[in-house]
mmCIF file of the N, C-alpha and C atoms, coordinates in Angstrom:
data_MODEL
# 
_entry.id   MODEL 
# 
loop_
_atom_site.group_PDB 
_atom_site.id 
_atom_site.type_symbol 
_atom_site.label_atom_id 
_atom_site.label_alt_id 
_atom_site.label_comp_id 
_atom_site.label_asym_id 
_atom_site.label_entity_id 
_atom_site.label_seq_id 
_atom_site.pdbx_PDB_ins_code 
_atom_site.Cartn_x 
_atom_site.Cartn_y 
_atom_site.Cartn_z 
_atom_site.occupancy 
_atom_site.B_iso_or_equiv 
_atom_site.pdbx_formal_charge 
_atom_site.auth_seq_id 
_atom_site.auth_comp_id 
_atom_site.auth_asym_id 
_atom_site.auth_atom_id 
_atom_site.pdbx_PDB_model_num 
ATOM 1   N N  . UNK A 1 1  ? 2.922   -28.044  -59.963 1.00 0.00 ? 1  UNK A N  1 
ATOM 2   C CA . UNK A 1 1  ? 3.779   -29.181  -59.653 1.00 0.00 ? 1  UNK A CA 1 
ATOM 3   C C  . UNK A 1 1  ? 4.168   -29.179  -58.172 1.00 0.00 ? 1  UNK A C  1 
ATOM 4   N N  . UNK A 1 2  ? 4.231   -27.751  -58.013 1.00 0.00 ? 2  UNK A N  1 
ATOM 5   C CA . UNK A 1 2  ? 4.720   -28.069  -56.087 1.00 0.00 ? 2  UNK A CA 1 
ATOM 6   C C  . UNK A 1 2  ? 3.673   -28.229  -55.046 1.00 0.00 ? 2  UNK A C  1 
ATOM 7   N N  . UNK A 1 3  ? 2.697   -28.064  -56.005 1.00 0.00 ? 3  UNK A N  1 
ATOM 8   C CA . UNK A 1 3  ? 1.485   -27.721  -54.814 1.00 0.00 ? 3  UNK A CA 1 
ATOM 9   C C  . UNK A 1 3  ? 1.128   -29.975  -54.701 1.00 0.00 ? 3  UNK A C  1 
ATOM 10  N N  . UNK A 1 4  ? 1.294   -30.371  -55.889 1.00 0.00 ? 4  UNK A N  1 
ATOM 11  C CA . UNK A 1 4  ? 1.410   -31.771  -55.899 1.00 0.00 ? 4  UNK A CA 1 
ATOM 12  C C  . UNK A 1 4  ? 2.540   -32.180  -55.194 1.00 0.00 ? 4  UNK A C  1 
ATOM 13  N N  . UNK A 1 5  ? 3.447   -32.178  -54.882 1.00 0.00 ? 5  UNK A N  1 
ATOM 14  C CA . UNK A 1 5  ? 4.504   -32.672  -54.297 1.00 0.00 ? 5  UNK A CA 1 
ATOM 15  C C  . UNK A 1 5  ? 4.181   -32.313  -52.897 1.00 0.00 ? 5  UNK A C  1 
ATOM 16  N N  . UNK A 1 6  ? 3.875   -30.725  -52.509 1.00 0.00 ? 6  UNK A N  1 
ATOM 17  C CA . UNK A 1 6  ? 3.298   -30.711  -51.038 1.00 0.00 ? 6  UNK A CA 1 
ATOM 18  C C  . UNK A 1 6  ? 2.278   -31.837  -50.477 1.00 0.00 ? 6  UNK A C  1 
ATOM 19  N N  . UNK A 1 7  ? 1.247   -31.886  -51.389 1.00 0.00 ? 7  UNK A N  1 
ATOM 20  C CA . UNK A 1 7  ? 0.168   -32.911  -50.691 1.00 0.00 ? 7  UNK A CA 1 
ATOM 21  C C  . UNK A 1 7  ? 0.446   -33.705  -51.002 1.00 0.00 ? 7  UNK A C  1 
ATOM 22  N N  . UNK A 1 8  ? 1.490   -34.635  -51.456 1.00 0.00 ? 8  UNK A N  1 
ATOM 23  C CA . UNK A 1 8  ? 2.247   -35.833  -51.663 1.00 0.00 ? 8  UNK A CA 1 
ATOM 24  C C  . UNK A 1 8  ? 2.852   -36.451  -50.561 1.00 0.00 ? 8  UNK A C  1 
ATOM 25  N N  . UNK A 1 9  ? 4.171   -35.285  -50.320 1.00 0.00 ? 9  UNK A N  1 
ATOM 26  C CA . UNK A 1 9  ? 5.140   -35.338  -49.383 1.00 0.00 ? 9  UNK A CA 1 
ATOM 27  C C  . UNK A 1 9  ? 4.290   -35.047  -47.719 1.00 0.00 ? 9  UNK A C  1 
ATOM 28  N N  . UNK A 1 10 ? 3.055   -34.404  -47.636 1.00 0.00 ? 10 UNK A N  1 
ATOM 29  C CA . UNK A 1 10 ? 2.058   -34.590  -46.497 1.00 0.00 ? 10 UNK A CA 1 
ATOM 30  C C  . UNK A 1 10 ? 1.338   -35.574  -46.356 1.00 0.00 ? 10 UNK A C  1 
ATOM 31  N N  . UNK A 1 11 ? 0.961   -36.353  -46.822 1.00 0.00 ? 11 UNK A N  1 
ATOM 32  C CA . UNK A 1 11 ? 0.385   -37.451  -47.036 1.00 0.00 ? 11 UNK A CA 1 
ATOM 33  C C  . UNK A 1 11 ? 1.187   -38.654  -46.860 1.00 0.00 ? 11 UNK A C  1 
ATOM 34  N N  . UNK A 1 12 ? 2.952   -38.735  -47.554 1.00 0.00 ? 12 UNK A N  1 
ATOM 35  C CA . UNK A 1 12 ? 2.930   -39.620  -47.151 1.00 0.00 ? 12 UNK A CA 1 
ATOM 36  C C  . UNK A 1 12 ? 3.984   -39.744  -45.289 1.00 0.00 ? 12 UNK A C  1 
ATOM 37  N N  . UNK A 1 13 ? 4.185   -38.261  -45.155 1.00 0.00 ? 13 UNK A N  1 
ATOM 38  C CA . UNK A 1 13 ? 4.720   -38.245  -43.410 1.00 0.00 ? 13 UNK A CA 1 
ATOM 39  C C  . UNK A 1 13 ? 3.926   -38.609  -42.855 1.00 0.00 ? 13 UNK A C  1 
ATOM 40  N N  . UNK A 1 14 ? 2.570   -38.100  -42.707 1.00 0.00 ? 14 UNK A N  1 
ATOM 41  C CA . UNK A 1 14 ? 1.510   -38.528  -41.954 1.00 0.00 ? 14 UNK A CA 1 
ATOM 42  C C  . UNK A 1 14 ? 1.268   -40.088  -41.723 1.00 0.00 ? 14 UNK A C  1 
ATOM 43  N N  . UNK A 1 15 ? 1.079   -40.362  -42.961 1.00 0.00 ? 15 UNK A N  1 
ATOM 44  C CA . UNK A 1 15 ? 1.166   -42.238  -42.617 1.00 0.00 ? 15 UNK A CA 1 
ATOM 45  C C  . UNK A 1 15 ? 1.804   -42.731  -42.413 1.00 0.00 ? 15 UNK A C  1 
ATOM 46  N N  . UNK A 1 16 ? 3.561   -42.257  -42.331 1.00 0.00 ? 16 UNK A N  1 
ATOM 47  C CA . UNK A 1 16 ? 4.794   -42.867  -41.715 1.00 0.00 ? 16 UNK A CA 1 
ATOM 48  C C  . UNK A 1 16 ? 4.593   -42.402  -40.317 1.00 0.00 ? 16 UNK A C  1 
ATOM 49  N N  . UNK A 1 17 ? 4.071   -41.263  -39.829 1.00 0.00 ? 17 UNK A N  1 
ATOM 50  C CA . UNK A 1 17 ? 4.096   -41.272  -38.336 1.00 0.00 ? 17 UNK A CA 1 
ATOM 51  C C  . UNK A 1 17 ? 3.216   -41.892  -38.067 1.00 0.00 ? 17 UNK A C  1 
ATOM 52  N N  . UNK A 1 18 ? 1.642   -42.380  -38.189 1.00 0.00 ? 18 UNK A N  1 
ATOM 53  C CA . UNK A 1 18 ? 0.888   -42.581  -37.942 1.00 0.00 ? 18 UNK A CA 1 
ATOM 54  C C  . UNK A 1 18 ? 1.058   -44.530  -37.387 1.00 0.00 ? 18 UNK A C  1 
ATOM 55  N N  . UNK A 1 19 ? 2.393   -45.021  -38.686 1.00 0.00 ? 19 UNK A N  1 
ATOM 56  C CA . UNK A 1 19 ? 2.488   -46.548  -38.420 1.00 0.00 ? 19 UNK A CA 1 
ATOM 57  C C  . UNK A 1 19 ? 3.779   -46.405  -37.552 1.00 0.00 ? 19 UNK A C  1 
ATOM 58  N N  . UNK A 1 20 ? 4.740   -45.512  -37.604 1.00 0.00 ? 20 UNK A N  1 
ATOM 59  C CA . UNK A 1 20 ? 5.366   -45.666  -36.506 1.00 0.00 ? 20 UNK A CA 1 
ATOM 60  C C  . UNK A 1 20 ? 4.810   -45.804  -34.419 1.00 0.00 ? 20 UNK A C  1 
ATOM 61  N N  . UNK A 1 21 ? 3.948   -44.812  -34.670 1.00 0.00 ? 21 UNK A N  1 
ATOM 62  C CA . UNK A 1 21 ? 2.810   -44.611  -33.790 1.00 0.00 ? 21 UNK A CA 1 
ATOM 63  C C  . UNK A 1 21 ? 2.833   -45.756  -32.921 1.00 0.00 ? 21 UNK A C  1 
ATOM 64  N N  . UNK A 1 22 ? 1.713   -46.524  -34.049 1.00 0.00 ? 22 UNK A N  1 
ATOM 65  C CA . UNK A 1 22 ? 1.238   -47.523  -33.814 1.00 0.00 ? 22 UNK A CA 1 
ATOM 66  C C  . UNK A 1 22 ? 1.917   -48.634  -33.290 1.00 0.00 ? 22 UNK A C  1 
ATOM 67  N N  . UNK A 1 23 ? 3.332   -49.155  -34.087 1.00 0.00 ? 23 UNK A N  1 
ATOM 68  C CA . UNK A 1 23 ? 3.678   -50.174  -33.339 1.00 0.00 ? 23 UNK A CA 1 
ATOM 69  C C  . UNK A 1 23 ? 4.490   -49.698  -32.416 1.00 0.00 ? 23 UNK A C  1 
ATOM 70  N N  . UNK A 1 24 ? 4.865   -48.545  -31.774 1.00 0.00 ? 24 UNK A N  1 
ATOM 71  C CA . UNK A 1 24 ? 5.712   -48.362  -30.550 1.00 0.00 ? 24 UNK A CA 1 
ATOM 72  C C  . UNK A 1 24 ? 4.529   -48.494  -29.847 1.00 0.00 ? 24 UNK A C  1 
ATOM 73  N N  . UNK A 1 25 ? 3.702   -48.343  -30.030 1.00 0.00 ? 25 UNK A N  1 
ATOM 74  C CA . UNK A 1 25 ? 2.872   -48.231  -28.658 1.00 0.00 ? 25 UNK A CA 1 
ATOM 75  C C  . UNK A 1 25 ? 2.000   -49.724  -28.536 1.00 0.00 ? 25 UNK A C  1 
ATOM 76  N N  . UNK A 1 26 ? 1.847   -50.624  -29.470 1.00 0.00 ? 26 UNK A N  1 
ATOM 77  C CA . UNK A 1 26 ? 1.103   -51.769  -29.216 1.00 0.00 ? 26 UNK A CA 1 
ATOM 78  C C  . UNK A 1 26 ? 2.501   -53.275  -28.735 1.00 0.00 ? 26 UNK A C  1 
ATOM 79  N N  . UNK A 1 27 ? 3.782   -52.589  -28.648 1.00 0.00 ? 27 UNK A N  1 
ATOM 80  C CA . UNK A 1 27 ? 4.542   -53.746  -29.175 1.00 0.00 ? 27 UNK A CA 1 
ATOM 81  C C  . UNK A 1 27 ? 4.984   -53.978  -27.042 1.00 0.00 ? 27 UNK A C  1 
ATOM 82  N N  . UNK A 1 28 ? 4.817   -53.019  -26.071 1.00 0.00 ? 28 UNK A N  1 
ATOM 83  C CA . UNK A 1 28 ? 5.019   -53.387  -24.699 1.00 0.00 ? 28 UNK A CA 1 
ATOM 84  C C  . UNK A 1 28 ? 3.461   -53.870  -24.270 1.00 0.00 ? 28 UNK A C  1 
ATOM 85  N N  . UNK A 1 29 ? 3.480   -55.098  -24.058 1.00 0.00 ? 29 UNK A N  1 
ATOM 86  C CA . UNK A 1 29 ? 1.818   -55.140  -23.459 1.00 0.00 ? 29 UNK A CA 1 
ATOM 87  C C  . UNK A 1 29 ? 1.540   -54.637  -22.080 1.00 0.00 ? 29 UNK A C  1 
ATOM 88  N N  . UNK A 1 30 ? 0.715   -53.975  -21.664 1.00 0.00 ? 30 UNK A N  1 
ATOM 89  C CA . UNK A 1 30 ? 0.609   -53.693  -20.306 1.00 0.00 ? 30 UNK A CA 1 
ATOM 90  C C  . UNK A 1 30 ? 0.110   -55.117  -19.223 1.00 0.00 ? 30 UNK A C  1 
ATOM 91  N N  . UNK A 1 31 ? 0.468   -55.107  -18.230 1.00 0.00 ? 31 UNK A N  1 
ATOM 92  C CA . UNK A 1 31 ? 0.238   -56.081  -16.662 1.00 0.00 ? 31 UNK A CA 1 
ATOM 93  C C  . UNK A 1 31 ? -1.028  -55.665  -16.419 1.00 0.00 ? 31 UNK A C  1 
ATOM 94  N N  . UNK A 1 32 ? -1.907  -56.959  -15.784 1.00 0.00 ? 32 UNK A N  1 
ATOM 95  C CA . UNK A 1 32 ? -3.018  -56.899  -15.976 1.00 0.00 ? 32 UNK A CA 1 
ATOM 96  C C  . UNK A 1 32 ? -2.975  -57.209  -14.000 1.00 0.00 ? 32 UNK A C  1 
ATOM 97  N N  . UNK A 1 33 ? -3.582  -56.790  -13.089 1.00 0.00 ? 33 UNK A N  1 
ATOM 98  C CA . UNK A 1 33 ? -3.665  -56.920  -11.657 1.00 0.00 ? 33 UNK A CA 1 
ATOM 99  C C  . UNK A 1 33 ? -4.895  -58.158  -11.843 1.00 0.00 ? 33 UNK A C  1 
ATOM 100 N N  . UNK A 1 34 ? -5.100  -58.961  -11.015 1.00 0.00 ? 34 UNK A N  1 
ATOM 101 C CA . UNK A 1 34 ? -5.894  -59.874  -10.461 1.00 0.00 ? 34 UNK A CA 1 
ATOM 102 C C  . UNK A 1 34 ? -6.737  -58.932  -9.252  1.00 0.00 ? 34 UNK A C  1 
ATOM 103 N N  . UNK A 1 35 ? -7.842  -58.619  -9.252  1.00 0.00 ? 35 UNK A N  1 
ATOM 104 C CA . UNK A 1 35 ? -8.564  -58.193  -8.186  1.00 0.00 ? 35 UNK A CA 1 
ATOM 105 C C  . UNK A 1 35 ? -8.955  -59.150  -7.272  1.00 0.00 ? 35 UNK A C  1 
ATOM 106 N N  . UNK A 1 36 ? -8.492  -58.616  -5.719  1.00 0.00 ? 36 UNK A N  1 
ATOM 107 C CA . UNK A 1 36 ? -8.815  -59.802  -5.334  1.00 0.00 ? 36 UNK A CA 1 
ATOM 108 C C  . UNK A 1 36 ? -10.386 -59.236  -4.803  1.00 0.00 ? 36 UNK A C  1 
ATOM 109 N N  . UNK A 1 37 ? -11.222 -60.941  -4.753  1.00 0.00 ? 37 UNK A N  1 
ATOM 110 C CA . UNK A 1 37 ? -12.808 -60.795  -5.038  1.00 0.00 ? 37 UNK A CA 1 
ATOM 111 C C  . UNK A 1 37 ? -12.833 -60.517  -3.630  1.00 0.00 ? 37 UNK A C  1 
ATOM 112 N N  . UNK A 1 38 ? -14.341 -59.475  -2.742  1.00 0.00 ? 38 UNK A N  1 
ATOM 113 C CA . UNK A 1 38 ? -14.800 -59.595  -1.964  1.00 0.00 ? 38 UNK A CA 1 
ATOM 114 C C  . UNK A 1 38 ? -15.474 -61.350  -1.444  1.00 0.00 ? 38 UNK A C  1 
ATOM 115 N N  . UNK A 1 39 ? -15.402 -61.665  -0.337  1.00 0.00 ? 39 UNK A N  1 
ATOM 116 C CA . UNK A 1 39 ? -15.905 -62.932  0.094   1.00 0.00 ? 39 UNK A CA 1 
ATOM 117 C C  . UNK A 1 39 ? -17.580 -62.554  -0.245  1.00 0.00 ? 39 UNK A C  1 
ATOM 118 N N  . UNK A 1 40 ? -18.319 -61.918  -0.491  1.00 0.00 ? 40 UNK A N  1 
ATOM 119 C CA . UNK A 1 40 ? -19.686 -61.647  -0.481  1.00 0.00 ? 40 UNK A CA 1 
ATOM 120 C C  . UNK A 1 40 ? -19.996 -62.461  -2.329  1.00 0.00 ? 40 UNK A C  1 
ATOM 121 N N  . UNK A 1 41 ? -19.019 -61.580  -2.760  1.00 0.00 ? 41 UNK A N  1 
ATOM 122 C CA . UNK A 1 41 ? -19.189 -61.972  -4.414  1.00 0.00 ? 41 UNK A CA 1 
ATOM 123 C C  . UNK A 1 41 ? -18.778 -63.272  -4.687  1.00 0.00 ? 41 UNK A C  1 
ATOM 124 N N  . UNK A 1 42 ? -17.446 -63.725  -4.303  1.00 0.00 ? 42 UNK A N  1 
ATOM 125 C CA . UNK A 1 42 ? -16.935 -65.206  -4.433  1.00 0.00 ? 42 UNK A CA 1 
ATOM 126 C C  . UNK A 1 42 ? -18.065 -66.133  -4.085  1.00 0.00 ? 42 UNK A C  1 
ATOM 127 N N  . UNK A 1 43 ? -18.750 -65.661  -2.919  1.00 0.00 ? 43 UNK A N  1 
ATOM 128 C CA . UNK A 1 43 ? -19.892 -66.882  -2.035  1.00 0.00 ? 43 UNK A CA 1 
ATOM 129 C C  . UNK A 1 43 ? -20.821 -66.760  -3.300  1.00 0.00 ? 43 UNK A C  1 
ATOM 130 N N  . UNK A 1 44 ? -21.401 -65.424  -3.595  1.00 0.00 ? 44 UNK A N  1 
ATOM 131 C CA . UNK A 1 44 ? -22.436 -65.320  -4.725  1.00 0.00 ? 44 UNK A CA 1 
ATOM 132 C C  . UNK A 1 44 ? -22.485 -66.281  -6.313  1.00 0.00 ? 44 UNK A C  1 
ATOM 133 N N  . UNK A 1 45 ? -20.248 -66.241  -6.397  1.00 0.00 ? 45 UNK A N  1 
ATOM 134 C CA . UNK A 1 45 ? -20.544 -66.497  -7.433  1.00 0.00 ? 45 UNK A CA 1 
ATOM 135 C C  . UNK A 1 45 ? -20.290 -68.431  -7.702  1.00 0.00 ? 45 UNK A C  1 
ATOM 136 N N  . UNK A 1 46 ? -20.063 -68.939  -6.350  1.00 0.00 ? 46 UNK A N  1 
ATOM 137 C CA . UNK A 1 46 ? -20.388 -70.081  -6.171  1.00 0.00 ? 46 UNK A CA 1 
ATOM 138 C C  . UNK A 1 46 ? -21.530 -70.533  -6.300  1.00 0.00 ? 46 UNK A C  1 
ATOM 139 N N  . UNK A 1 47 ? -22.667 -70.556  -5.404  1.00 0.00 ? 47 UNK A N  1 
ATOM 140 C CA . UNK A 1 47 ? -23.624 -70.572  -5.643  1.00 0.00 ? 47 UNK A CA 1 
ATOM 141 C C  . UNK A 1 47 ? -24.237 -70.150  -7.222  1.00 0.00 ? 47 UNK A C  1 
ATOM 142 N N  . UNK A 1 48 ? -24.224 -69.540  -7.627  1.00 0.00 ? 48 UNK A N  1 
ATOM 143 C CA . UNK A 1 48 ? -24.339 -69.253  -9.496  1.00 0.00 ? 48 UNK A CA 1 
ATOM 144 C C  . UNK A 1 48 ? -23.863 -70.686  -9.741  1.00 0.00 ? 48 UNK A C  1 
ATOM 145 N N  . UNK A 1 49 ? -22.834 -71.073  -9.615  1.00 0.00 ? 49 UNK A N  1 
ATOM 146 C CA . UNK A 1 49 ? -22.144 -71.628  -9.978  1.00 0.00 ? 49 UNK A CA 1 
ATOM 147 C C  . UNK A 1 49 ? -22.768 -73.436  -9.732  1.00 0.00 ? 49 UNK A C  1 
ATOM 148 N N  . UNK A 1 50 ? -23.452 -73.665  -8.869  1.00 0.00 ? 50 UNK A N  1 
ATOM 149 C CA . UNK A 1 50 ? -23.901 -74.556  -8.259  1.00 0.00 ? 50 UNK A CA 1 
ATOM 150 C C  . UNK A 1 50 ? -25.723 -74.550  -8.980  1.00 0.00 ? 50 UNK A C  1 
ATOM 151 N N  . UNK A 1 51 ? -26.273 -73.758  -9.337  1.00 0.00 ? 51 UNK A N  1 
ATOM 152 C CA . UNK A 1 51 ? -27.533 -73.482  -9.787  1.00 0.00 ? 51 UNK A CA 1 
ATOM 153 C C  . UNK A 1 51 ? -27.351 -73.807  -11.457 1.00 0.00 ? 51 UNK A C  1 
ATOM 154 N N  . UNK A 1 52 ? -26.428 -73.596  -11.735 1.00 0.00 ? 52 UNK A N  1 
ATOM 155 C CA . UNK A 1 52 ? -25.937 -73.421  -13.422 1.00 0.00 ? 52 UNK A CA 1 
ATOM 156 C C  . UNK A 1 52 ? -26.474 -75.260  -13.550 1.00 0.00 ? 52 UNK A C  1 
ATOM 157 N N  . UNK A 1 53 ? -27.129 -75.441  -14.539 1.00 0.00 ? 53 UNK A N  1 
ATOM 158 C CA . UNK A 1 53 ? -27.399 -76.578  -15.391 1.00 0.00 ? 53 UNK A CA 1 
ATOM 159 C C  . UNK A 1 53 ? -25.903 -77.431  -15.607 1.00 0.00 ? 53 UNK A C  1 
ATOM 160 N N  . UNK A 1 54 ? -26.496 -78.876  -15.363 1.00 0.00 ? 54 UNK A N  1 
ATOM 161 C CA . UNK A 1 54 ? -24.563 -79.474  -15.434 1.00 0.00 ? 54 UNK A CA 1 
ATOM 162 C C  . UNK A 1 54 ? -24.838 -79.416  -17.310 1.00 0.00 ? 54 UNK A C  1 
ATOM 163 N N  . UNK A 1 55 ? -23.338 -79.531  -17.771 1.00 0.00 ? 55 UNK A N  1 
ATOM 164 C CA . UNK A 1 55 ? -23.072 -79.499  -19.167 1.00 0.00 ? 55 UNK A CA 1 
ATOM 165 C C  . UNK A 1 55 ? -23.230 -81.292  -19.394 1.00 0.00 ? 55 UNK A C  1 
ATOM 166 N N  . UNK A 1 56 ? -23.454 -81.001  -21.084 1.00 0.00 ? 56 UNK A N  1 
ATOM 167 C CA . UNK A 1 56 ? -23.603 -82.385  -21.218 1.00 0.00 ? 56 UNK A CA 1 
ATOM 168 C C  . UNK A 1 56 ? -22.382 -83.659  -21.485 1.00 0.00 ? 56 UNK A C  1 
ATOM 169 N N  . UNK A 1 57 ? -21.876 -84.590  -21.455 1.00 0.00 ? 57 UNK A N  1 
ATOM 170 C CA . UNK A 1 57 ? -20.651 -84.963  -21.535 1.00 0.00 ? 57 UNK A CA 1 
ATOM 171 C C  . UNK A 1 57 ? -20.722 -85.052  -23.085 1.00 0.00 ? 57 UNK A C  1 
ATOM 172 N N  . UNK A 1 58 ? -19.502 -84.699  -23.775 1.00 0.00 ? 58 UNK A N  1 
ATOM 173 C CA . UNK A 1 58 ? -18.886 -84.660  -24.957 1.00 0.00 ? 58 UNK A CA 1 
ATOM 174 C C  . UNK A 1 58 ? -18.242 -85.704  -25.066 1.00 0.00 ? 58 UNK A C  1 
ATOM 175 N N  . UNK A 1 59 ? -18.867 -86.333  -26.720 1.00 0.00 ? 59 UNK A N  1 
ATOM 176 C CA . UNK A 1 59 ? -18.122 -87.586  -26.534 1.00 0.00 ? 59 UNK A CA 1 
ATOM 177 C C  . UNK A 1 59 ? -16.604 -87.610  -27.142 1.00 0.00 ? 59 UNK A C  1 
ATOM 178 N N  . UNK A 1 60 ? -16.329 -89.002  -26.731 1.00 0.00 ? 60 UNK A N  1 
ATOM 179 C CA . UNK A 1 60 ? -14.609 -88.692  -27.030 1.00 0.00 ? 60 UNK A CA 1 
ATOM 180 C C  . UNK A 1 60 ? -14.381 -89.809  -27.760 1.00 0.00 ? 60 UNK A C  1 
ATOM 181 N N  . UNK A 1 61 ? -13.622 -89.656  -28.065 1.00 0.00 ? 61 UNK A N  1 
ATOM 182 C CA . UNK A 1 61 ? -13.112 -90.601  -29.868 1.00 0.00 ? 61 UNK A CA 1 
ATOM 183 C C  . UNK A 1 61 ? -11.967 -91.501  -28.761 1.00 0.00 ? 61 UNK A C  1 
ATOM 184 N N  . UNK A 1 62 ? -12.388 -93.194  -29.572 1.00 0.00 ? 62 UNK A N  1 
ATOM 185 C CA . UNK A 1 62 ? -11.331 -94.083  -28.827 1.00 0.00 ? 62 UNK A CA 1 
ATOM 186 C C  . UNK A 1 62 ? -10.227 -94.306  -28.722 1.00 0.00 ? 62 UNK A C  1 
ATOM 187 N N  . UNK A 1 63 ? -9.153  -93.990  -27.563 1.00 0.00 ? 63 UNK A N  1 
ATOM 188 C CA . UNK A 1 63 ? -8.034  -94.489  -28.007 1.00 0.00 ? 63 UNK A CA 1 
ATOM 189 C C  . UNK A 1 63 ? -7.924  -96.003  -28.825 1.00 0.00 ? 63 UNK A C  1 
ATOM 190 N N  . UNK A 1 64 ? -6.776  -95.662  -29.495 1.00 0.00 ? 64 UNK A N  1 
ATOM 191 C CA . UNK A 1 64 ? -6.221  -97.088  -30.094 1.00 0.00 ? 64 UNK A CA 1 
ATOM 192 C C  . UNK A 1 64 ? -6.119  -98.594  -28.836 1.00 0.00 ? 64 UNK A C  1 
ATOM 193 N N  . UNK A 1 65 ? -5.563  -97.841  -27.823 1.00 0.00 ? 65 UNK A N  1 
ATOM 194 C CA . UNK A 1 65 ? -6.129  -99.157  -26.627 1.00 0.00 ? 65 UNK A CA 1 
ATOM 195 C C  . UNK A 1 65 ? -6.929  -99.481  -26.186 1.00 0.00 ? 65 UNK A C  1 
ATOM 196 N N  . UNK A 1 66 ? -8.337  -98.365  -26.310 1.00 0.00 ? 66 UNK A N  1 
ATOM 197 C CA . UNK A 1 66 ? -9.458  -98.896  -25.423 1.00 0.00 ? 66 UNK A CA 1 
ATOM 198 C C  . UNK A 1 66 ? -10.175 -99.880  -26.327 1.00 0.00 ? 66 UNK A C  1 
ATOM 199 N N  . UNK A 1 67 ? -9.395  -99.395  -28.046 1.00 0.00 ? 67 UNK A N  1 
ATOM 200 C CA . UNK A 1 67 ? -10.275 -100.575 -29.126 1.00 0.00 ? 67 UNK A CA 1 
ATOM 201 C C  . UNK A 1 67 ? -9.683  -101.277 -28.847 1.00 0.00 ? 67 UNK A C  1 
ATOM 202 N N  . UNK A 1 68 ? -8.037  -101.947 -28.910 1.00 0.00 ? 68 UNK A N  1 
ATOM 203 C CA . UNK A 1 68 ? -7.871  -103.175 -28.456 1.00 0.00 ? 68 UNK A CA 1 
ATOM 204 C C  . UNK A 1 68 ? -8.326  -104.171 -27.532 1.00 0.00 ? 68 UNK A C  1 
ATOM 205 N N  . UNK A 1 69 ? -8.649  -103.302 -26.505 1.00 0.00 ? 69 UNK A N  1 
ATOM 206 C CA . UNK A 1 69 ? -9.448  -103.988 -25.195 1.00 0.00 ? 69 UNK A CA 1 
ATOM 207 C C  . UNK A 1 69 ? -10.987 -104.172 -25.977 1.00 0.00 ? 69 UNK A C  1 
ATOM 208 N N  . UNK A 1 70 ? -11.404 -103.612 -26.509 1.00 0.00 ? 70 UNK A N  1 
ATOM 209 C CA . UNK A 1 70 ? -13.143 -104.243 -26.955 1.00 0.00 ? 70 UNK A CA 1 
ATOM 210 C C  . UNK A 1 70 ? -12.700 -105.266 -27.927 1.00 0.00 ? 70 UNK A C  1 
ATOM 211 N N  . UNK A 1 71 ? -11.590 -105.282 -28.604 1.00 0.00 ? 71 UNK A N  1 
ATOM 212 C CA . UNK A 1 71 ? -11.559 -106.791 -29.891 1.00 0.00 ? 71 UNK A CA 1 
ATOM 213 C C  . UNK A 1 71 ? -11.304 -107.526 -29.417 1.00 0.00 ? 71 UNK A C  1 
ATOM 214 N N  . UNK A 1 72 ? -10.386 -107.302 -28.036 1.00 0.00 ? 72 UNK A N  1 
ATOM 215 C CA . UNK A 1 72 ? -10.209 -109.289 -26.928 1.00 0.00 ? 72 UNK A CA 1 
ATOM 216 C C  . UNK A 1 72 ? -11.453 -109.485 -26.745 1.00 0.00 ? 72 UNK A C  1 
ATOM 217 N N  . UNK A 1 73 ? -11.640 -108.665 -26.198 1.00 0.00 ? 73 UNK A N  1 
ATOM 218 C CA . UNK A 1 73 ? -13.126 -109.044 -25.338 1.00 0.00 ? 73 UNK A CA 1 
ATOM 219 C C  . UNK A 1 73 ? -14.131 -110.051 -26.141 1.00 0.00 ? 73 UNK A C  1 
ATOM 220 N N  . UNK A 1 74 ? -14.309 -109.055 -27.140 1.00 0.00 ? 74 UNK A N  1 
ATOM 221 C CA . UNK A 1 74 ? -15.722 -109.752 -28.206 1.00 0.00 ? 74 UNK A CA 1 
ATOM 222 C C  . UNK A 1 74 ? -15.167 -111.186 -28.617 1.00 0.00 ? 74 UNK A C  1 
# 
């Protein structure tokens, strides 16, 4: 019976420290620095940027006014 209660009572500290753990340490987020870019890479990544295929336009659903303006019209 005690040898059950030992691996009971170990089992369940372990997973109480284990979730205490956890949220002290996920609950401060750490600051993230902005690197600032070398001018060599920025120029590079313009150019990328300029070579890149244009995207295609996505169409867009009508406002309620632009239909009003097509039912005068017609």
């Amino acid at each position: 019976m005690s040898f059950l209660n030992d691996l009971v009572e170990g089992v369940v500290d372990g997973a109480l420290k284990d979730i205490l753990r956890k949220t002290s340490g996920t609950s401060k987020r750490t600051r993230r620095r902005k690197r600032a870019m070398s001018t060599s890479s920025a120029t590079l990544r313009q150019i990328e940027k300029l070579l890149r295929p244009a995207k295609k336009q996505t169409s867009r659903k009508r406002t309620v006014r632009s239909r009003s303006k097509v039912r005068r019209r017609a």
